[in-house]
C-alpha positions as a printed Julia matrix, in Angstrom:
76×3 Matrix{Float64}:
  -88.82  -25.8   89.13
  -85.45  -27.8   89.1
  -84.88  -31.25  90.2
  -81.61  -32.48  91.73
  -80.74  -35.66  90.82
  -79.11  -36.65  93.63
  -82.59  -36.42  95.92
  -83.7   -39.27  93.67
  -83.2   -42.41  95.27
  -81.65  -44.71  92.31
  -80.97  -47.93  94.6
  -85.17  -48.03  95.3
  -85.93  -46.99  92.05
  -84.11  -49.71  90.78
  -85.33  -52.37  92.65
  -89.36  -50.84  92.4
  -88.62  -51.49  88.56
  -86.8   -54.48  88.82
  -90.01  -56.2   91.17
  -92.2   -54.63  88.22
  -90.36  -56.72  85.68
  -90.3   -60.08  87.82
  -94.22  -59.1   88.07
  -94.41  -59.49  84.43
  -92.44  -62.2   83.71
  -94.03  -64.64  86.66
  -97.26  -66.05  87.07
  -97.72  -66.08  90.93
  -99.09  -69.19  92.54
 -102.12  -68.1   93.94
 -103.51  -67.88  90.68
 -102.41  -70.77  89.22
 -103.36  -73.06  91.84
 -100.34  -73.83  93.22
  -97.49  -73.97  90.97
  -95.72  -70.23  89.94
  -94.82  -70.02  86.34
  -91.66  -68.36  85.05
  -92.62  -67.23  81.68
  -88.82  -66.65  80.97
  -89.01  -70.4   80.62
  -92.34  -71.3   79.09
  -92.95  -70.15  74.91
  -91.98  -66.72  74.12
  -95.91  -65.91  73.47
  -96.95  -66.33  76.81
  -94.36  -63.69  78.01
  -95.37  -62.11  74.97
  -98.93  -62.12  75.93
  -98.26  -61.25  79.45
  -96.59  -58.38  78.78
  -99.75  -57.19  76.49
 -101.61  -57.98  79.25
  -99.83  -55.47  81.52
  -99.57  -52.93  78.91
 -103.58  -52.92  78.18
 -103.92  -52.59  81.52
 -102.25  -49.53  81.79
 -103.53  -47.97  78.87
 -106.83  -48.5   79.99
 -106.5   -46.86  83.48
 -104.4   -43.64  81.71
 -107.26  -43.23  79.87
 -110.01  -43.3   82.47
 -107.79  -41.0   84.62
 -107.54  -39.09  81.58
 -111.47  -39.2   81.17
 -111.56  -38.29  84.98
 -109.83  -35.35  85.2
 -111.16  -33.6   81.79
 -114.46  -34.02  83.52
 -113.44  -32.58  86.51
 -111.93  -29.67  84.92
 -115.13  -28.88  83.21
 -117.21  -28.22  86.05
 -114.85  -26.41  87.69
């Protein structure tokens, strides 16, 4: 199977990761009662714990869909 790079849409891939970064790097308001926090501005180890955050997160869920599909594949 090839892939053509020019069927990729670059211009919405771009922005998709550029909302994923401003997801990281602010606090919305609706969690912090109010106010949104720009951790680009606050102590590097909030952004720093943020980004853990985030990246836990992820881990977490690859490895329950990992879980989830090796026990699929077993009763099969």
């Amino acid at each position: 199977m090839t892939v053509n790079l020019k069927e990729f849409n670059w211009e919405q891939i771009k922005q998709t990761f550029w909302d994923l970064f401003i997801q990281i790097t602010t606090i919305p308001a609706h969690i912090t009662s109010g106010e949104e926090i720009n951790l680009t501005e606050k102590p590097l180890w909030l952004l720093i714990t943020n980004i853990a955050f985030w990246l836990l997160t992820a881990i977490m869920m690859w490895f329950i869909l990992m879980l989830l599909w090796k026990t699929i594949s077993v009763f099969r």
